[in-house]
LUMKOLRO-876507 format. One line per field, with one value per atom (N, C-alpha, C, O, CB): atom name; x, y, z. Coordinates in steps of 0.2 Angstrom, whole numbers. Glycine has a CB too. Example, Ala and Ser with C-alpha at 12.3 -4.5 7.8 and 13.67 -1.06 7.14 Angstrom:
% residues 2
name = N | CA | C | O | CB | N | CA | C | O | CB
px = 66 | 62 | 66 | 71 | 57 | 64 | 68 | 64 | 67 | 70
py = -28 | -22 | -16 | -17 | -22 | -11 | -5 | 0 | 6 | -3
pz = 39 | 39 | 39 | 42 | 45 | 35 | 36 | 39 | 40 | 29
//
This chain:
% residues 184
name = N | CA | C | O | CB | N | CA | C | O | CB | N | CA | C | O | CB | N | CA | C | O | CB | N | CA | C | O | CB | N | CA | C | O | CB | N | CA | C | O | CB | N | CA | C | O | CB | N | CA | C | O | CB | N | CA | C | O | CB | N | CA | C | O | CB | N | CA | C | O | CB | N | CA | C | O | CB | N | CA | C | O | CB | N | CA | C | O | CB | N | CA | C | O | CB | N | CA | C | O | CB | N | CA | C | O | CB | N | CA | C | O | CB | N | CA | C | O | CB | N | CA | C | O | CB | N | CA | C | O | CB | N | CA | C | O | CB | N | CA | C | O | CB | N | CA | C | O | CB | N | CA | C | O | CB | N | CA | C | O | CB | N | CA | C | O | CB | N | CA | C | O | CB | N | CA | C | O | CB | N | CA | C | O | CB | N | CA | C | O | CB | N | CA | C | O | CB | N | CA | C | O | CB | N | CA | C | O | CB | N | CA | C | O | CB | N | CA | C | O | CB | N | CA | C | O | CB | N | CA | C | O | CB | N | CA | C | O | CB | N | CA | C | O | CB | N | CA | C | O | CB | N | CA | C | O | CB | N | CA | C | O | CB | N | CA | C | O | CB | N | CA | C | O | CB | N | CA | C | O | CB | N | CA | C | O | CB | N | CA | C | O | CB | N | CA | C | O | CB | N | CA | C | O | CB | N | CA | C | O | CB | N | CA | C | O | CB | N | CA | C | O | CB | N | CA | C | O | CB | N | CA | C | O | CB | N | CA | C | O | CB | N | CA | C | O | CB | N | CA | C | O | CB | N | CA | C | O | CB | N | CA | C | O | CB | N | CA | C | O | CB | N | CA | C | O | CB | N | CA | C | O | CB | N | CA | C | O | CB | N | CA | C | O | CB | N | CA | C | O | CB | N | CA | C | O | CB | N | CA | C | O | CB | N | CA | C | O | CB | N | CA | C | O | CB | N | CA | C | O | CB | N | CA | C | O | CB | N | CA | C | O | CB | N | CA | C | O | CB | N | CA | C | O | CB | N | CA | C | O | CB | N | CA | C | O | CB | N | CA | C | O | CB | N | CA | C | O | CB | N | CA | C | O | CB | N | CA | C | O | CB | N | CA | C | O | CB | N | CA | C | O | CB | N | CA | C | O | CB | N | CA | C | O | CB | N | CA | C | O | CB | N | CA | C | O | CB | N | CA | C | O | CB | N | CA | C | O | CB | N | CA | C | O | CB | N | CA | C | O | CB | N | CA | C | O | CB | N | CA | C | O | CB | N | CA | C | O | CB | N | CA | C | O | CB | N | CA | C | O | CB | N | CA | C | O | CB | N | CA | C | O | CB | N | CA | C | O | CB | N | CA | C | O | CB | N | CA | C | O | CB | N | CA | C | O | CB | N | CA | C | O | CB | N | CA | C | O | CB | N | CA | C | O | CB | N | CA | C | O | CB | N | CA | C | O | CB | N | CA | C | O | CB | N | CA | C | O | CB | N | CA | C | O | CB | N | CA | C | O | CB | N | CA | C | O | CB | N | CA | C | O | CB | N | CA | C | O | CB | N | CA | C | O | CB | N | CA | C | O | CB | N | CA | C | O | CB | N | CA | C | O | CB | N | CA | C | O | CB | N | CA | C | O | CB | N | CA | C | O | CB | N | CA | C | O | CB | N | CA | C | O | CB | N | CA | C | O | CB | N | CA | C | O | CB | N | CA | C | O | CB | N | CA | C | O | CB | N | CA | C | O | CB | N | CA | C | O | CB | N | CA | C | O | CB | N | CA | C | O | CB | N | CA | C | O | CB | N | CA | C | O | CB | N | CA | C | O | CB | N | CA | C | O | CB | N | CA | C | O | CB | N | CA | C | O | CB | N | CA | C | O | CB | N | CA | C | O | CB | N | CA | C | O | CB | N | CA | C | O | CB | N | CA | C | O | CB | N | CA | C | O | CB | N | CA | C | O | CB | N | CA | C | O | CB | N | CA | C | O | CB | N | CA | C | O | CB | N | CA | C | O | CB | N | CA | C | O | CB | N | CA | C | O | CB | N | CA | C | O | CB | N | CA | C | O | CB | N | CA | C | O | CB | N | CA | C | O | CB | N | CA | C | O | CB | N | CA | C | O | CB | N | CA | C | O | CB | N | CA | C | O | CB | N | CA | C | O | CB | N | CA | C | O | CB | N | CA | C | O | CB | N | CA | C | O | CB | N | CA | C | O | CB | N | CA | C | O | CB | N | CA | C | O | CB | N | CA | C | O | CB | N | CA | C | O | CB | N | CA | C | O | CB | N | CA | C | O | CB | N | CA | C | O | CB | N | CA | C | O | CB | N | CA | C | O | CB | N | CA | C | O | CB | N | CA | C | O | CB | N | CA | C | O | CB | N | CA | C | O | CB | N | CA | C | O | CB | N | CA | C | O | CB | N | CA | C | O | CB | N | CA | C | O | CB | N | CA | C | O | CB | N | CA | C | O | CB | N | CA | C | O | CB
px = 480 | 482 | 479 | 479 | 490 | 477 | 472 | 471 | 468 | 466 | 474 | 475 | 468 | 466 | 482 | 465 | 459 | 458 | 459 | 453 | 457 | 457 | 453 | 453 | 463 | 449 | 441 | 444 | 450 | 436 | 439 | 441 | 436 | 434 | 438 | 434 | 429 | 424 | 423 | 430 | 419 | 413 | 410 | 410 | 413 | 405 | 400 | 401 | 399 | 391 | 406 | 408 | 413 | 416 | 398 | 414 | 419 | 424 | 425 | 423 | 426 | 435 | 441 | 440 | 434 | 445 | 452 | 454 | 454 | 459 | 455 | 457 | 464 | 467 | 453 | 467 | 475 | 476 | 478 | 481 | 476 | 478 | 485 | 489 | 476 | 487 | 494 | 497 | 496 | 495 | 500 | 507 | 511 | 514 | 511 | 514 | 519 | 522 | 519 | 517 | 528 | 533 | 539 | 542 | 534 | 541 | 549 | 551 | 547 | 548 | 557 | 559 | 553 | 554 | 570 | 549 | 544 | 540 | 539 | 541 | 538 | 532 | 528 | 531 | 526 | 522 | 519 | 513 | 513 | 514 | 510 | 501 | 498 | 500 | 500 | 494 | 489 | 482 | 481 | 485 | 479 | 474 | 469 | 471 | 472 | 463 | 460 | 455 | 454 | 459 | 452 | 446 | 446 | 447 | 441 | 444 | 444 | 439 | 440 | 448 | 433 | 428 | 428 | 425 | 425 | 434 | 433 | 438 | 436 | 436 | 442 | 448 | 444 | 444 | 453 | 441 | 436 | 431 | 431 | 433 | 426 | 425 | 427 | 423 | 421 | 434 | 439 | 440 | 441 | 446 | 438 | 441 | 432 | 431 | 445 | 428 | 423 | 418 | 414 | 426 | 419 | 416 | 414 | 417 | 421 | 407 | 405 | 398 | 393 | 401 | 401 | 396 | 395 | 398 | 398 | 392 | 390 | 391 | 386 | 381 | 394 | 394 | 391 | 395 | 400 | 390 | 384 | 386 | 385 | 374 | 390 | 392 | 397 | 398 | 388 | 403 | 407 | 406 | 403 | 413 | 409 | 409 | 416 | 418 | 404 | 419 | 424 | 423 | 418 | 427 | 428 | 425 | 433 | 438 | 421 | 433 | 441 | 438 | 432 | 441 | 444 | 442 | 451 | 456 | 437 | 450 | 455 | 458 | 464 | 453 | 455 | 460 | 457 | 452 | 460 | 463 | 462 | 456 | 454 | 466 | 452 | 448 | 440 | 435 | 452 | 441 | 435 | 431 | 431 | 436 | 427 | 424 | 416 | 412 | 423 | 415 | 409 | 405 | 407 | 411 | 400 | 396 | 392 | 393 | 403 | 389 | 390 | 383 | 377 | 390 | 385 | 382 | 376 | 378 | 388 | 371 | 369 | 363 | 359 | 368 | 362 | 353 | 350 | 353 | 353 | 344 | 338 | 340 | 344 | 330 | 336 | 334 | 326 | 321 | 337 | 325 | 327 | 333 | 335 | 319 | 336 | 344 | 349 | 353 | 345 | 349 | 354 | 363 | 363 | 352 | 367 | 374 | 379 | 376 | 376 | 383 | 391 | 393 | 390 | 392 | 400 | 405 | 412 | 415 | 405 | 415 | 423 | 427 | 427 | 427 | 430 | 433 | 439 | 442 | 431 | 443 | 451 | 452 | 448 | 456 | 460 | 461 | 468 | 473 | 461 | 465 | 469 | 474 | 479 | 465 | 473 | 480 | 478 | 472 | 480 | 483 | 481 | 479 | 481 | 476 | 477 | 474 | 467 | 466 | 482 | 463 | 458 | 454 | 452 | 456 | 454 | 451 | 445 | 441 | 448 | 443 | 436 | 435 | 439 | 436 | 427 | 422 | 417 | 416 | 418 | 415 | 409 | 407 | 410 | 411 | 400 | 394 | 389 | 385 | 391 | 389 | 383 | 376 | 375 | 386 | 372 | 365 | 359 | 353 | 364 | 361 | 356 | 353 | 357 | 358 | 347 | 345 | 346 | 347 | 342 | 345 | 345 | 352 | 353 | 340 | 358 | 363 | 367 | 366 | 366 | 369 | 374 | 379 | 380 | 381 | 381 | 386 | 381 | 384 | 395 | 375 | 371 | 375 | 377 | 361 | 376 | 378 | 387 | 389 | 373 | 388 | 396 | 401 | 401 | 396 | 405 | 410 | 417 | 421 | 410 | 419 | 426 | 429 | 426 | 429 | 437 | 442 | 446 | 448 | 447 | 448 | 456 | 456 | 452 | 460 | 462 | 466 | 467 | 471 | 473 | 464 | 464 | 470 | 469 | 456 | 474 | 480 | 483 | 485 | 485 | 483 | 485 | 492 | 494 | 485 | 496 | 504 | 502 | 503 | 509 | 498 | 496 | 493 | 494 | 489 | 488 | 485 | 480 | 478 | 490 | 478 | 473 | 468 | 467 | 472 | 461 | 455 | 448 | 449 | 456 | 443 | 439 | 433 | 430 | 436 | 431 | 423 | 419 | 420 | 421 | 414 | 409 | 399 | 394 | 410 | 400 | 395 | 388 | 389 | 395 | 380 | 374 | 373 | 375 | 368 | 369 | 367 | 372 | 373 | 365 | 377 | 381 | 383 | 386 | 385 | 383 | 383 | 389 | 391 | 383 | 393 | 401 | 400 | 395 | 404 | 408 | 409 | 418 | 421 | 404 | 420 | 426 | 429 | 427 | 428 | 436 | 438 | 449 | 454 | 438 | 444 | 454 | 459 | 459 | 455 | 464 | 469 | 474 | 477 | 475 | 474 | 479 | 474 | 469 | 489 | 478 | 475 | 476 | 480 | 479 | 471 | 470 | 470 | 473 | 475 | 466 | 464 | 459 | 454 | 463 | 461 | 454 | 453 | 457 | 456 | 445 | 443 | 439 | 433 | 440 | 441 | 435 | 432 | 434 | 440 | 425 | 422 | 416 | 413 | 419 | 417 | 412 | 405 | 406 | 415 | 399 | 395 | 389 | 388 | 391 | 386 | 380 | 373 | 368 | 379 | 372 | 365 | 366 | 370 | 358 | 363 | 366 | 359 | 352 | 366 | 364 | 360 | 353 | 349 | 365 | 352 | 342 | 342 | 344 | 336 | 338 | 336 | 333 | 335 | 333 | 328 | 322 | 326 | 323 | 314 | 332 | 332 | 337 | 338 | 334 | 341 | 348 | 345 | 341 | 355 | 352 | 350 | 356 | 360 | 343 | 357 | 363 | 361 | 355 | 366 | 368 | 367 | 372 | 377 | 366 | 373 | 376 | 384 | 385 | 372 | 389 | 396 | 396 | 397 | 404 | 396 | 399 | 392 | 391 | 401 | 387 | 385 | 384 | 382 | 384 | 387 | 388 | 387 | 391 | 385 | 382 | 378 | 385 | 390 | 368 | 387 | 392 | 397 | 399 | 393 | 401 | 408 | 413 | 417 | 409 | 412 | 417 | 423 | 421 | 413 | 430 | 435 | 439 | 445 | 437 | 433 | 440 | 446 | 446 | 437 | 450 | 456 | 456 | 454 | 462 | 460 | 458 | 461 | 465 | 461 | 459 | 460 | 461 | 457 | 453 | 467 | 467 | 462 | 461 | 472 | 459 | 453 | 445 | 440 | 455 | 446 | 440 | 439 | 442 | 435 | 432 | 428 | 426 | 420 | 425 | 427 | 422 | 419 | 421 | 425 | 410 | 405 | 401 | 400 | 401 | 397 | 392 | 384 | 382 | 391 | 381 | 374 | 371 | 369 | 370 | 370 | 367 | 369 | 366 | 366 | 376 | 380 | 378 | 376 | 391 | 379 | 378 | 371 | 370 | 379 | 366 | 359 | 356 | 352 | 357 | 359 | 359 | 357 | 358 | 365 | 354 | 348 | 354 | 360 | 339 | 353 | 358 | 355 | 349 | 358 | 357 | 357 | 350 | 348 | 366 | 347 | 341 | 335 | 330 | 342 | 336 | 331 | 329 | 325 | 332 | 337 | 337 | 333 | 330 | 344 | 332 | 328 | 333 | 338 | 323 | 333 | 339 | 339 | 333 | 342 | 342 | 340 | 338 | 342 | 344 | 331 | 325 | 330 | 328 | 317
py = 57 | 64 | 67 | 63 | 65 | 73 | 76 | 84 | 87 | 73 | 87 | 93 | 96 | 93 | 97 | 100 | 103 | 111 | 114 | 101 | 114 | 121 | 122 | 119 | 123 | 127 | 131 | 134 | 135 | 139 | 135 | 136 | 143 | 145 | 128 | 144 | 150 | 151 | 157 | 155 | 145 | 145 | 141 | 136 | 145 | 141 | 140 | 130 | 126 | 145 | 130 | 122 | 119 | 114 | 117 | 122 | 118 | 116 | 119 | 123 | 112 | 112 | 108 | 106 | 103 | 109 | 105 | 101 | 104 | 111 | 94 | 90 | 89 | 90 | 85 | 85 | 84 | 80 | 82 | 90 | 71 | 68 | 66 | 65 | 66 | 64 | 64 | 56 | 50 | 64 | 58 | 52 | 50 | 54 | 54 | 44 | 37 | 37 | 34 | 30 | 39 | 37 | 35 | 37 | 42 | 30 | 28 | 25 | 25 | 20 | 23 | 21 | 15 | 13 | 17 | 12 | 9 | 13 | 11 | 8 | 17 | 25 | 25 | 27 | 24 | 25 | 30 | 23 | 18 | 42 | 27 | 23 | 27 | 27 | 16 | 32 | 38 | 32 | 26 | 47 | 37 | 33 | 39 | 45 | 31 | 37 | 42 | 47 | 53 | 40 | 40 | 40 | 38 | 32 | 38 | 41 | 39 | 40 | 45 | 38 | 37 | 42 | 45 | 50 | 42 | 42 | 45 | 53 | 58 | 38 | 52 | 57 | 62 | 68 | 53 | 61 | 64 | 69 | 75 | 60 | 63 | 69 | 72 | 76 | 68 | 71 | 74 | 81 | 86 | 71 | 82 | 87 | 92 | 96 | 83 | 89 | 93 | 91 | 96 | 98 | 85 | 83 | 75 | 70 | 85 | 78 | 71 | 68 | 70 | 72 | 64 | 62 | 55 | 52 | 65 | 52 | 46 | 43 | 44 | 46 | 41 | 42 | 35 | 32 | 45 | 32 | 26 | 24 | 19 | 30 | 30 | 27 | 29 | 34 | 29 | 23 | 26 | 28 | 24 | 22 | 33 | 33 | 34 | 38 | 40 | 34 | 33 | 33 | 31 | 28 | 38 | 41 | 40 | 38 | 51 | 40 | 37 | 43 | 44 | 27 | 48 | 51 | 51 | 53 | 60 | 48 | 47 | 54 | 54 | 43 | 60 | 66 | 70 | 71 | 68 | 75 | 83 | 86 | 82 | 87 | 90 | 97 | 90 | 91 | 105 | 83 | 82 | 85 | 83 | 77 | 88 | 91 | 87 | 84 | 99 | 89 | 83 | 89 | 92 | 76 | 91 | 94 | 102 | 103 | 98 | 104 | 105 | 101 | 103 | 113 | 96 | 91 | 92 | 96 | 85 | 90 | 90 | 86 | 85 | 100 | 85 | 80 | 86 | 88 | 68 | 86 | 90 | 87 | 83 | 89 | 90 | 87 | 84 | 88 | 89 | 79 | 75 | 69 | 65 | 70 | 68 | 65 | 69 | 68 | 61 | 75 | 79 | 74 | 69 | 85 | 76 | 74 | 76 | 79 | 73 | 77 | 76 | 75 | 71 | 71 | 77 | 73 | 74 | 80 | 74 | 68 | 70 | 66 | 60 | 66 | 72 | 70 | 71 | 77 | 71 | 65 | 64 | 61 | 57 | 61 | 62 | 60 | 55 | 56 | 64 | 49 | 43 | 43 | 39 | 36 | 47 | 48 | 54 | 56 | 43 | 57 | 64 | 71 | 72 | 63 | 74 | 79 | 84 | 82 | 86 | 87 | 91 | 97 | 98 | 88 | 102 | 109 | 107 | 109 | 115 | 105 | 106 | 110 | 114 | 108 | 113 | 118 | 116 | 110 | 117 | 121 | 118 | 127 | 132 | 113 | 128 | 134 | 133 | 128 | 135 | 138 | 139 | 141 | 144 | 147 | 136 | 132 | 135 | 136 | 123 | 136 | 138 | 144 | 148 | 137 | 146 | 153 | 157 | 162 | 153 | 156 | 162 | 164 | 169 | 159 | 158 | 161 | 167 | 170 | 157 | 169 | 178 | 174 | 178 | 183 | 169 | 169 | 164 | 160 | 165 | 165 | 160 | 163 | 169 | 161 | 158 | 160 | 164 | 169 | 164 | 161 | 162 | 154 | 151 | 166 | 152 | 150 | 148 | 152 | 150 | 139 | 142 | 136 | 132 | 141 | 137 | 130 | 129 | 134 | 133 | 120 | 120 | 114 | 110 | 117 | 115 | 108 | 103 | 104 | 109 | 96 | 92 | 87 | 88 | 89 | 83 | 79 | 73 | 73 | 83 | 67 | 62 | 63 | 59 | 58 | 68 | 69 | 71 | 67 | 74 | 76 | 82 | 77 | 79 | 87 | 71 | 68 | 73 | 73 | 65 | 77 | 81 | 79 | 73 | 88 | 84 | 79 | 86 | 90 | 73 | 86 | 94 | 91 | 86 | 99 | 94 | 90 | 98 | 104 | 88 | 94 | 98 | 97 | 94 | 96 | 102 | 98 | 100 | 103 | 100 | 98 | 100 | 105 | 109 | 98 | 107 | 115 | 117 | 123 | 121 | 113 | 115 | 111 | 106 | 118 | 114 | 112 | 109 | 111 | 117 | 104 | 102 | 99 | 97 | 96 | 101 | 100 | 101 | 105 | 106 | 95 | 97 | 95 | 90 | 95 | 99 | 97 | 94 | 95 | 108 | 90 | 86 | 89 | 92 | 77 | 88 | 96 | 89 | 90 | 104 | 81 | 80 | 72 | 70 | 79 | 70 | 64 | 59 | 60 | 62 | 51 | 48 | 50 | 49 | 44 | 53 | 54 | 51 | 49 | 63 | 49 | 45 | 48 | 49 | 36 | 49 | 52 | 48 | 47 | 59 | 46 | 44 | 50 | 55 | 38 | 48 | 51 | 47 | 42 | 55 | 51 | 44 | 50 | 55 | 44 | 48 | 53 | 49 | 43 | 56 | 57 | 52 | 51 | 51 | 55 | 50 | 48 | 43 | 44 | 56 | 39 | 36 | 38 | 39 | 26 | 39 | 42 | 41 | 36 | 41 | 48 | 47 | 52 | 58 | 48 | 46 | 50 | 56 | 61 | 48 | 55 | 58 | 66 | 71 | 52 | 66 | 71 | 75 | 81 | 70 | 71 | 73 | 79 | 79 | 67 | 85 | 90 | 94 | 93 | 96 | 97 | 101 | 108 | 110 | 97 | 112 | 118 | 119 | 116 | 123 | 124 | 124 | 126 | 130 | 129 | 123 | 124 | 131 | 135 | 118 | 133 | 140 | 146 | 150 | 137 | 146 | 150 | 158 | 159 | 147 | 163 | 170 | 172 | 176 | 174 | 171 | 173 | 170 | 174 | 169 | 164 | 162 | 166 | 171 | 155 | 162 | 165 | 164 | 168 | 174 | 157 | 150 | 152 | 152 | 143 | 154 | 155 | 147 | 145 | 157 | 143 | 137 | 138 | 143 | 131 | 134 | 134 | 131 | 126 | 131 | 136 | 135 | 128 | 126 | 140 | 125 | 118 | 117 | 117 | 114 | 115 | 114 | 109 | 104 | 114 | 112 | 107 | 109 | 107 | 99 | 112 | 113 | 108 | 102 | 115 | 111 | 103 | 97 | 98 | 103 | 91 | 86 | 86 | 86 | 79 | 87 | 87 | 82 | 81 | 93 | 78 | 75 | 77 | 82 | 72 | 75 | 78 | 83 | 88 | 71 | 77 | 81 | 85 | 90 | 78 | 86 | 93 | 100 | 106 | 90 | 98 | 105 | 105 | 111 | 104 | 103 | 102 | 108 | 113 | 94 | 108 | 111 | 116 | 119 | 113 | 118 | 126 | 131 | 129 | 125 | 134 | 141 | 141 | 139 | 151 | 143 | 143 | 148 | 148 | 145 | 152 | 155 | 152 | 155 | 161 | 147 | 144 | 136 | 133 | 144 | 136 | 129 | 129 | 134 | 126 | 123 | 121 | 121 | 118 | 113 | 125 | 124 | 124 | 124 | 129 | 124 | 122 | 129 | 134 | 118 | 129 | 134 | 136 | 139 | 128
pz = 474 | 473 | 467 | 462 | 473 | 466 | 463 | 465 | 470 | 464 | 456 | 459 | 454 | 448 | 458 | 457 | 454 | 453 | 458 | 459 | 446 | 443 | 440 | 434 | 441 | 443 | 441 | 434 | 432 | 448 | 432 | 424 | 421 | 416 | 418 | 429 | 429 | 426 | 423 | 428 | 424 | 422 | 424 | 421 | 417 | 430 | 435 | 434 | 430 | 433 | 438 | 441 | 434 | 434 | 441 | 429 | 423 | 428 | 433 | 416 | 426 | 432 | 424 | 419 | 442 | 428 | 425 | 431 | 437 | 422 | 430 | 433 | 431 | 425 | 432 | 437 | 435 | 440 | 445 | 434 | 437 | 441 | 442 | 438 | 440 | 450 | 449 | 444 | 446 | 458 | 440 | 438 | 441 | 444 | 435 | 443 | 444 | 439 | 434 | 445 | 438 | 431 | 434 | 440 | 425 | 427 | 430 | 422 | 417 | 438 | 423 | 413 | 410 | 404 | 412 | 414 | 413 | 408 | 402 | 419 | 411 | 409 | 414 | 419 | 402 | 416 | 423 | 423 | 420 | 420 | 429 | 430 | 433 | 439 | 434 | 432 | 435 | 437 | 435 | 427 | 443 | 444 | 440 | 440 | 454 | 435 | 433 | 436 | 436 | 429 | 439 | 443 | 448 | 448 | 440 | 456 | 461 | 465 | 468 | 463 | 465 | 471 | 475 | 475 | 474 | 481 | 487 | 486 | 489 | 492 | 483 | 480 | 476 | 478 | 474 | 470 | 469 | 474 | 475 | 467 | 478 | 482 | 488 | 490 | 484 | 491 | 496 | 494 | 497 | 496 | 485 | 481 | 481 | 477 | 473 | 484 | 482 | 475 | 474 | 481 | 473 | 466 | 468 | 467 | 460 | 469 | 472 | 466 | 466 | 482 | 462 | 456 | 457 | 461 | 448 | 453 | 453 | 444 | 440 | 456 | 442 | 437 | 432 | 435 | 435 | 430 | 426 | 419 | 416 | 425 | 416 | 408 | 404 | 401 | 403 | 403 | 400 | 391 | 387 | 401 | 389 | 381 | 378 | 382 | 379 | 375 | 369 | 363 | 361 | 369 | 360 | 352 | 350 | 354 | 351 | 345 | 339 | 334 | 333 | 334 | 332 | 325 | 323 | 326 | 326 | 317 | 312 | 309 | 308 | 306 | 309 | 307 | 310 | 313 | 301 | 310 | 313 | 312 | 307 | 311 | 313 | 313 | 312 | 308 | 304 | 318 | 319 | 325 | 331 | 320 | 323 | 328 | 331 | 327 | 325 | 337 | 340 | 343 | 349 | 346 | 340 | 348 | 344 | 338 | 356 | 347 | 354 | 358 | 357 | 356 | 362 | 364 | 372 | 376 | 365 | 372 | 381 | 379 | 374 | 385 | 389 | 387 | 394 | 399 | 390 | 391 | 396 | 402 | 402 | 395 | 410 | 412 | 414 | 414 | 414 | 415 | 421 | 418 | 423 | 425 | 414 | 410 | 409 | 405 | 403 | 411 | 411 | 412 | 416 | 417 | 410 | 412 | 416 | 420 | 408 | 417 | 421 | 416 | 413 | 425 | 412 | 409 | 412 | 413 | 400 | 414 | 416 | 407 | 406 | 426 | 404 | 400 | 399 | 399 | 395 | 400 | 395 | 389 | 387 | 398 | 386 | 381 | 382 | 384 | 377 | 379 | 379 | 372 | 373 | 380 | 366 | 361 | 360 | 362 | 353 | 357 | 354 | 357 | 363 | 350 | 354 | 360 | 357 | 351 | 362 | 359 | 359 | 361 | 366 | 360 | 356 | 361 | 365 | 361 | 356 | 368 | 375 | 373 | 370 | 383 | 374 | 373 | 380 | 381 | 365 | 384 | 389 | 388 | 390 | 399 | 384 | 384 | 389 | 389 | 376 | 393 | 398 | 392 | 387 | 405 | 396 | 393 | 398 | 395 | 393 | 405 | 410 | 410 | 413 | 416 | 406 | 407 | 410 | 407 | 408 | 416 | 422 | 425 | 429 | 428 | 422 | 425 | 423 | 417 | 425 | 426 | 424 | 417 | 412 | 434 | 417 | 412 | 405 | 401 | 416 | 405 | 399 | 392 | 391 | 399 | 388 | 383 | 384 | 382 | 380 | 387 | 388 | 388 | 393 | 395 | 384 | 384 | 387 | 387 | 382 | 389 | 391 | 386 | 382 | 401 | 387 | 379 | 384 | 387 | 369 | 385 | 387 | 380 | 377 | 397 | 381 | 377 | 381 | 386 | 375 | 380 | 384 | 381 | 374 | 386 | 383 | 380 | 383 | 389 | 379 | 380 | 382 | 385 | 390 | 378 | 382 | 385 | 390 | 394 | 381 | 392 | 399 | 405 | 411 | 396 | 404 | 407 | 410 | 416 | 410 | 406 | 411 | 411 | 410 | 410 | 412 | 412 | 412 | 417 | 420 | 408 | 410 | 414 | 412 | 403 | 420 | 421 | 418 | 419 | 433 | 413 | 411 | 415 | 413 | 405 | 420 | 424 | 419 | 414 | 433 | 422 | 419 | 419 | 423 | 421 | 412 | 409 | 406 | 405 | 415 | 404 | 397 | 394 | 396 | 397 | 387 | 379 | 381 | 386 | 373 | 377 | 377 | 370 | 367 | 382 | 368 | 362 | 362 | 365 | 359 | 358 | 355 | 349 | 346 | 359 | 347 | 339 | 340 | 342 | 332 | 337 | 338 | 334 | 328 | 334 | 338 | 335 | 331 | 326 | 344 | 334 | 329 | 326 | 329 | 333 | 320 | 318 | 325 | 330 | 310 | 323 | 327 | 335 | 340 | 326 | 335 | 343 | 345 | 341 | 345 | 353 | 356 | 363 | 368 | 357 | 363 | 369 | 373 | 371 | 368 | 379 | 384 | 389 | 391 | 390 | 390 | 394 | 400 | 400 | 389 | 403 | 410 | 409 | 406 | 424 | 411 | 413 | 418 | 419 | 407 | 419 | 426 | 424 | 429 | 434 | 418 | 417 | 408 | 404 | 416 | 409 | 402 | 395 | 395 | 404 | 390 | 384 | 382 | 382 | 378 | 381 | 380 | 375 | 376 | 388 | 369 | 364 | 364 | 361 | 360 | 367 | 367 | 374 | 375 | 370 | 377 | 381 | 377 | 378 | 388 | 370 | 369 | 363 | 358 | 368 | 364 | 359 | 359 | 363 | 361 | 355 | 352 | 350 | 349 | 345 | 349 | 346 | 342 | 344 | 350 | 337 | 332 | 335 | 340 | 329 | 330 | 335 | 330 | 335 | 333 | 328 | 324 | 326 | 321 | 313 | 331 | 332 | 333 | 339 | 333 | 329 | 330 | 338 | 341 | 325 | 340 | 348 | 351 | 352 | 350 | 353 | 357 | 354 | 356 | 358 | 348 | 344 | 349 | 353 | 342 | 349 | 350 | 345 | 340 | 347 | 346 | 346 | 343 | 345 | 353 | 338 | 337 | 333 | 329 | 333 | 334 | 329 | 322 | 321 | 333 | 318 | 310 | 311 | 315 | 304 | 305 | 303 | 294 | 289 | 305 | 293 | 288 | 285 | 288 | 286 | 279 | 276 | 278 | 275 | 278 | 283 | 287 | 291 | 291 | 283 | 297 | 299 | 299 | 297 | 300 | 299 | 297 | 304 | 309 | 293 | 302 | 307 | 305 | 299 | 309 | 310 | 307 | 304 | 306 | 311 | 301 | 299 | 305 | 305 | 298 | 310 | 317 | 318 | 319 | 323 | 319 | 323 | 316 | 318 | 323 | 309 | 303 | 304 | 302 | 294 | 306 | 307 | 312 | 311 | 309 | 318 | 326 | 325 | 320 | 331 | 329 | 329 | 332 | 332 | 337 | 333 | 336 | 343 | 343 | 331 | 348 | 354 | 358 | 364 | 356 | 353 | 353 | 351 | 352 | 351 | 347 | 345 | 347 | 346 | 339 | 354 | 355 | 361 | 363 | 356 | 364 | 371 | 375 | 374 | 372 | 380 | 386 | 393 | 394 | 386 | 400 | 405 | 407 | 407 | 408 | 409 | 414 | 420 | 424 | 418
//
């Protein structure tokens, strides 16, 4: 069982798989193909990824690989919780340079699919949070590129953080979204 809600930006979705609970605690299936594609989302997916960030206002992204390694990500979170970010990257579409946010949460069990031709990116809203992600091409140097999270042209809506961001080198580094390489 698998309930599925467009997030109104060309294929984003919110996943919500169904829960089994009892004074035990629950067992969700997360991932299921065939369920999956009953629902219309038929991917193939090749690589799991997992990230750990020990405090709040860790922010990752905004992340993507060209094609012909372009990605798929279906992301949840297994502790904690996280704003999502997925920015349309594809030139020619009507919404390029437009953004959507959910809060994705281990309490919630939800789940975002971020499909190809857009940036992803997200900032942990509490300490110790852990995020798994599947995707369908496995990582390549040479395809992967970023754009700046705090870019004025988009004006990405994150939530203040006390202390500010910690980002990595790569992520303070990112071109702004007019100077980046993006999908044709």
């Amino acid at each position: 069982m698998l309930e599925v809600r467009s997030l109104g930006l060309g294929g984003v979705l919110e996943i919500m798989p169904k829960r089994f609970g009892d004074a035990r605690g629950f067992f969700v299936e997360t991932y299921n193909a065939q369920r999956f594609s009953e629902a219309g989302i038929d991917l193939h997916f090749v690589q799991d990824n997992h990230s750990y960030s020990a405090a709040a206002g860790v922010l990752r992204g905004l992340h993507y690989q060209l094609p012909p390694r372009a990605q798929d990500k279906l992301v949840r979170v297994i502790r904690g919780r996280i704003l999502d970010v997925a920015v349309d990257i594809r030139k020619g579409s009507g919404t390029f340079g437009k953004w959507v946010a959910l809060e994705v949460s281990a309490e919630r069990g939800n789940q975002i699919l971020v499909p190809k031709g857009f940036a992803h990116g997200f900032v942990t809203l509490v300490p110790d949070t852990e995020v798994l992600y599947k995707v369908t091409d496995t990582y390549s140097p040479e395809h992967d590129r970023s754009i700046r999270f705090n870019d004025p042209s988009i004006g990405i809506d994150w939530p203040p953080v006390a202390g500010g961001f910690q980002l990595s080198d790569k992520d303070l580094k990112a071109p702004t979204l007019a100077a980046a390489e993006v999908f044709a």
